[in-house]
N, C-alpha and C positions, 0 to 999 in steps of 0.2 A: 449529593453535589448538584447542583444547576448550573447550567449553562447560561448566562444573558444573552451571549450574542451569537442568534442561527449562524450566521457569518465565520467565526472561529471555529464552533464544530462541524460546518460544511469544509473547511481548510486541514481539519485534523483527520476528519473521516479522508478525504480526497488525496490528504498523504499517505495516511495508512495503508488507501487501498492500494495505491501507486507501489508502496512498496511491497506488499505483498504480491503484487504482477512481477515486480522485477524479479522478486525469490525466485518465482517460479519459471522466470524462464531463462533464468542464472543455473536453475534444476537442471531445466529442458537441455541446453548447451551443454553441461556437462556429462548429459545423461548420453546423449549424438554423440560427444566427443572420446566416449569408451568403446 
């Protein structure tokens, strides 16, 4: 698969990571909140 536009996979990376932070501190809140 290839990508053309750096552009769309800077947007898909930069959401992904986003969400993988928010997992984590979706964890972290729960994990305080026991």
């Amino acid at each position: 698969m290839q990508i053309k536009s750096p552009e769309l996979w800077w947007k898909i990376h930069l959401t992904s990571s986003l969400f993988i932070l928010e997992n984590i501190q979706i964890q972290l809140i729960s994990l305080s909140g026991k």
